[in-house]
N, C-alpha and C positions, 0 to 999 in steps of 0.2 A: 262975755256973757256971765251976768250972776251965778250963784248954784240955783238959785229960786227957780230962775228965766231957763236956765240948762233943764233942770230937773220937769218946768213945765214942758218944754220942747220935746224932752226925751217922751215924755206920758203922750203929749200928742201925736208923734212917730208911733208908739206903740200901739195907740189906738187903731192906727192906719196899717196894719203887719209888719214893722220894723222894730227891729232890736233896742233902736233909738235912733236920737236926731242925727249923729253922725252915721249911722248906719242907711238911714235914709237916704242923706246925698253918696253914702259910695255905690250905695245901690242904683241909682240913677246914674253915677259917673261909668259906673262897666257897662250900664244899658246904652250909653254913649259911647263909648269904647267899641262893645259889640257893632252898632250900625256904622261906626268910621271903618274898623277890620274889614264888616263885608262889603263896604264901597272899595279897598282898594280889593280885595279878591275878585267882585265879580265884573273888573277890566280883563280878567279873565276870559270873558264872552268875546273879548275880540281878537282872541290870540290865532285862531283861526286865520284872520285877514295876515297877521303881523308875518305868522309862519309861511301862509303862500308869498308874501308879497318880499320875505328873505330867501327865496328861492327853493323852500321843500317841497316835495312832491307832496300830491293829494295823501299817501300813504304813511310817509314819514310824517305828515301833521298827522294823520287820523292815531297814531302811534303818542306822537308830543302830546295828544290831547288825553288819550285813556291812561298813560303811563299815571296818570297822578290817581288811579283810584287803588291799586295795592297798599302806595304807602300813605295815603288817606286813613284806610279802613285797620290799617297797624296802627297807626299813630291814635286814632281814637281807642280802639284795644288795650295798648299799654299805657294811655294815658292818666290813668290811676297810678301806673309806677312812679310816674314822673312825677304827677300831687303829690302823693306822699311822701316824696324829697325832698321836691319844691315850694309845696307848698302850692294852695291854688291861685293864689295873686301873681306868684313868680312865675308858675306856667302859663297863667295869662298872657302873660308880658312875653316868656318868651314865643309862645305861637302868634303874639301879633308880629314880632321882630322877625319872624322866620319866613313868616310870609311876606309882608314887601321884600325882605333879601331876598327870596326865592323868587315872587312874581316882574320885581323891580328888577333883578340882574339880567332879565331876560333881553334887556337895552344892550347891555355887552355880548350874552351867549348867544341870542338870536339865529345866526346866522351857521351855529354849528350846533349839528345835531348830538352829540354827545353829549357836549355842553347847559344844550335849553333840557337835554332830561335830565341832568341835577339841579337845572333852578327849578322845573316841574316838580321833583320829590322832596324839595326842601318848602317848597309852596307847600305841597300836598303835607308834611308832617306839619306845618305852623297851621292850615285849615282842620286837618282830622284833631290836636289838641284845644283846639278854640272852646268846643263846645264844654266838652264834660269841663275841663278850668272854668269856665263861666259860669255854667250852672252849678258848681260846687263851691265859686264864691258866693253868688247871690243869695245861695238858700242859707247859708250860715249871716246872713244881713237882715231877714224876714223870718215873723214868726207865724204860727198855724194861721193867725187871723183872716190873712187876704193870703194863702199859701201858693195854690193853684192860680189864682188871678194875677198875682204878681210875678208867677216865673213866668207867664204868658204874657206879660207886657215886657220880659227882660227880650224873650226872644222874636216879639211880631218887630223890631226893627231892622232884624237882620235877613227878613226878605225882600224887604222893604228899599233895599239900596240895590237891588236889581233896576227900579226904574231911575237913579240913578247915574250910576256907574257908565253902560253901555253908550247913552245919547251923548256923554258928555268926553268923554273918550274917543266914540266917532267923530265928535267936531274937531278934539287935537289932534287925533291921525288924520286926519285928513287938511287940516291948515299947517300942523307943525313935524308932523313925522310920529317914528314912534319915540324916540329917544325922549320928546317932549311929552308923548303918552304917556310913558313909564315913571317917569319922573314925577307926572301928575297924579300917577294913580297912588303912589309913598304917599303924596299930604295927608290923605284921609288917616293910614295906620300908623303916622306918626304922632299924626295928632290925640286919636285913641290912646296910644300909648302914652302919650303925656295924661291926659284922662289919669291914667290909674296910678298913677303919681298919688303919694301922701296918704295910699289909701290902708286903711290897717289889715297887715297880712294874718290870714288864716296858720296857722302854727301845722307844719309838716310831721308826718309820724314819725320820718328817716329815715334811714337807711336799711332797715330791720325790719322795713314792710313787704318787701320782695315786690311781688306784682300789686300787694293793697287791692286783691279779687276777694279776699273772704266776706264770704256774704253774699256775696254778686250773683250765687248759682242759685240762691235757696229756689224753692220749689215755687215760691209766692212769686216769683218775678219772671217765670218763664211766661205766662201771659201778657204781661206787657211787651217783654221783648221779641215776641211771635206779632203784635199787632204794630209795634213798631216798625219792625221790617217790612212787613206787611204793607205798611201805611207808606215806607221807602221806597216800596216794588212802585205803587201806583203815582206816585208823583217822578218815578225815575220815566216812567211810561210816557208820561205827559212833558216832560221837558227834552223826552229823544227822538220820539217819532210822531207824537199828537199832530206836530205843524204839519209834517209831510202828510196826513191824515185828510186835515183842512184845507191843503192844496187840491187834493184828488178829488176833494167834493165841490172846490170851487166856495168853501167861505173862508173870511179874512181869519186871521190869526186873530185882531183884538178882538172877535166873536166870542172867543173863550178866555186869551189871556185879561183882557180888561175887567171883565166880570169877575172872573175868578179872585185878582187879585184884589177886587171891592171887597168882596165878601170875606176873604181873608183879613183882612185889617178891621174891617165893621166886627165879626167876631175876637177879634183879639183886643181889639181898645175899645170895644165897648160892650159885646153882651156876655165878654166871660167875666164881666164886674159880677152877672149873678148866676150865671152859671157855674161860677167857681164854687156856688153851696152845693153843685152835686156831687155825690163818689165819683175818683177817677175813672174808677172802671165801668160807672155807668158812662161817661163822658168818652171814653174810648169807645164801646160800642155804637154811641151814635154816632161819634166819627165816621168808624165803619159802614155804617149803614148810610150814613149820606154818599160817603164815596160808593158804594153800591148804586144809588139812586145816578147820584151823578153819571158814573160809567155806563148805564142803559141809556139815558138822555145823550152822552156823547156818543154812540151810537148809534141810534137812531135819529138823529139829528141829521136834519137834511135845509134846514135854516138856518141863520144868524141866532132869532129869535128863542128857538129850544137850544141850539148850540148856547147861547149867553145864560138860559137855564140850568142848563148844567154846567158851566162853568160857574155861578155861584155857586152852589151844592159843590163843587168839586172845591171850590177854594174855603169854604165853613168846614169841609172832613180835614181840607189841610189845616185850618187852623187849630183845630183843635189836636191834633192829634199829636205831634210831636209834644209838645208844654208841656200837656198832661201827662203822656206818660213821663217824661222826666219829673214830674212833681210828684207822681204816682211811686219814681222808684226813688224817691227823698223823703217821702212824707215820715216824720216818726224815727229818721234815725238823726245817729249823733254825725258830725262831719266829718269825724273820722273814717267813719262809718262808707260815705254816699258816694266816694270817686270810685270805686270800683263797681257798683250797679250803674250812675250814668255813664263808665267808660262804655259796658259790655252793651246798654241801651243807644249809646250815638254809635257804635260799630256796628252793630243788624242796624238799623236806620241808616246807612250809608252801604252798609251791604245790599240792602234793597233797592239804594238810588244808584249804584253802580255796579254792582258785578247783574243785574234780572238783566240791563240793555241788551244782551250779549243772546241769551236764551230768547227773550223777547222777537228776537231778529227771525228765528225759527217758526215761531207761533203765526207772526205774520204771513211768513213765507209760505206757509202751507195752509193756514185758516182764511186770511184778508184780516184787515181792522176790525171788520164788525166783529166777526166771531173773536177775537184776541178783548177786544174790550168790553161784551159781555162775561166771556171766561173771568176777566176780572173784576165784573159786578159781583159774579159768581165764586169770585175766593173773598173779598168785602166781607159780602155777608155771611159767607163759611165759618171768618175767622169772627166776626160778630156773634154768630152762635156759640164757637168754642167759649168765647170768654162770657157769654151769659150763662153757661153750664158750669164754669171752672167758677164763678161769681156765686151760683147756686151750692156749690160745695163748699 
């Protein structure tokens, strides 16, 4: 390429939110990265079968299965330590490597329980650093222009490989075993990994940043990270016990999962092209407040029809509301800057998809569904108000 041809390409990249033309495609190669990563993560959904069918008891899987949420929720935590070591491309790399060696070795450990809970927590730290590395390369690739629109197209592919992963997964466990499961599920994060090959690394602060948190606490970002968690409680809600929910009333599961996950992708690749001109923080409140809408609709739903209603509404609060607040807690600073606010934002967002299950189990037991998922129409819009107060100040 000329300098002429370079220098127009660069001006056209910039016109579209990027640094320039080669920032352009690294920016699309991690967004490709990201959806290979979570196609081999979420063969994870079948691990479940894999552990009964190696001979664990009901208890010992139900164990193999939650053990990955402590060192999940550390790993996203200190994952600012490790940036600014590593560097956010090299932490890339190494949470995609940690996770197929954790999820893939589970072909050998399988059968012994000791064993699958170190491929569990070596999964679990290559998932909990995935995110903040990702979104601390990307944002350093884009500039203000398409800022919030573009970290939401880095992340709508990574729920995206839930439809996926499982069907395809199911077909080799069940034709070829699992050994040939496991094996299948590597291609995707090896391939991502090749992805980010050649791609220009973000420069590390070293060794002399400690945890790389300053800044993380100021006072401006405790609202994001309250609606984040927030936003993690209600989708942790919906992926542990919603199904059992729609059994007891007698509607199908796609009632809700299908819709939901339309409306999810229709918000994220295509109307937050222009809702990305709002403030974060008005974009988080109306997250909130659809998940509020949505959670009364899932509740009193006693049809497919209003159930499928609110499972779009529930899947537009999901989309929007992770991105944004990660874009919310980048917007304006430098990169040295931003691993320690998205570390401490994907730990409450995983704190709320995985330690609320636990409490949750309580709410029901003594309320029923209904009353538990009004309660949480009714925290939605609580924490909706807080931050149109905290917004007003």
């Amino acid at each position: 390429m000329t300098g002429t041809s370079r220098i127009g390409a660069d001006a056209a990249a910039e016109t579209s939110g990027f640094i320039d033309a080669r920032g352009r495609r690294e920016f699309f190669c991690m967004c490709g990265a990201a959806f290979l990563f979570s196609v081999t993560h979420n063969y994870s959904a079948l691990l479940a079968i894999v552990f009964e069918r190696s001979g664990h008891s009901l208890a010992s899987t139900g164990l193999l299965l939650s053990v990955f949420a402590p060192p999940a929720i550390a790993a996203a935590f200190f994952s600012s330590a490790l940036i600014a070591r590593l560097g956010a491309l090299s932490a890339a790399r190494w949470s995609i490597a940690l996770t197929v060696i954790g999820l893939c070795s589970l072909a050998l450990t399988r059968e012994s329980f000791a064993l699958s809970v170190v491929s569990r927590v070596v999964q679990a730290v290559g998932v909990g650093l995935f995110l903040p590395a990702g979104m601390v390369y990307i944002q350093t690739r884009i500039t203000r222009t398409q800022f919030v629109y573009l970290v939401t197209v880095f992340s709508a592919g990574i729920p995206l490989a839930a439809a996926v992963a499982p069907p395809l997964g199911e077909w080799t466990l069940k034709q070829f075993g699992e050994t040939a499961m496991f094996a299948q599920a590597a291609l995707p994060g090896l391939l991502g990994l090749a992805l980010t090959l050649g791609l220009r690394p973000v420069a590390a602060a070293g060794r002399g940043a400690g945890l790389a948190l300053t800044g993380a606490f100021r006072s401006s970002f405790m609202l994001p990270y309250l609606a984040v968690m927030t936003g993690g409680a209600l989708y942790g809600f919906s992926v542990s016990y919603l199904a059992v929910d729609l059994q007891t009333r007698a509607i199908a599961l796609a009632a809700f999962f299908v819709p939901s996950s339309v409306g999810m992708v229709v918000v994220r690749f295509v109307a937050m092209r222009w809702l990305s001109a709002v403030r974060p923080p008005r974009l988080v409140m109306a997250s909130l407040a659809i998940y509020a809408l949505s959670f009364v609709l899932i509740a009193l739903a006693r049809d497919p029809i209003v159930m499928g209603i609110g499972g779009v509404a529930f899947g537009v609060g999901n989309a929007i509301m992770f991105p944004v607040v990660s874009a919310w807690l980048g917007e304006g600073l430098q990169p040295s800057e931003r691993a320690g606010p998205q570390a401490i934002g994907t730990a409450a967002f995983y704190l709320g998809i995985y330690a609320t299950p636990f409490p949750q189990t309580f709410m029901i037991g003594a309320w029923g569904f209904f009353a538990t998922e009004m309660i949480f129409a009714g925290l939605a819009a609580a924490v909706a108000a807080v931050l149109a107060l905290g917004a007003r100040k």
